[in-house]
C-alpha positions, 0 to 999 in steps of 0.5 A: 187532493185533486182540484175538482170542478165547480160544485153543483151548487153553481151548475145547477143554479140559474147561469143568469144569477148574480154573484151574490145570489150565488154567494149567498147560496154557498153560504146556506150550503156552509150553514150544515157542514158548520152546524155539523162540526158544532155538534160533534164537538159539543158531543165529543165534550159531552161523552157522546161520541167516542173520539174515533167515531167524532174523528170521521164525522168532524173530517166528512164535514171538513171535506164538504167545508173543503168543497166549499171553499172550492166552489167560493174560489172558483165563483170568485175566478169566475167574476174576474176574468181568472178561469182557466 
């Protein structure tokens, strides 16, 4: 997969935040995507999703964690110098 520019999550906050701040808000941002794959797990288990169907909704929320970990990446490249 391409590597993307960094998420909104970082163009769209305050240019004058703290790294944490930043953080902090990509981890309320993996908070869904993690609940998401919970429940579709407990569903699956649970004779509630078919597994074809808890395939695609566990890989959209795998993508957005993707996504993620992107943006972490990218936050953490920022803070020392290593963009490119």
């Amino acid at each position: 997969m391409p590597r993307r520019p960094a998420s909104s999550i970082f163009t769209q906050s305050d240019p004058t935040a703290s790294p944490w701040v930043r953080a902090a808000a990509l981890a309320r941002a993996m908070r869904e995507p993690l609940a998401g794959l919970h429940g579709y797990l407990q569903g699956l288990e649970d004779g509630v999703f078919s597994p074809e169907s808890a395939y695609r909704l566990l890989h959209k929320e795998l993508l957005r964690l993707q996504h993620l970990v992107e943006d972490l990446e990218a936050l953490a490249q920022s803070q020392s110098g290593a963009v490119t």
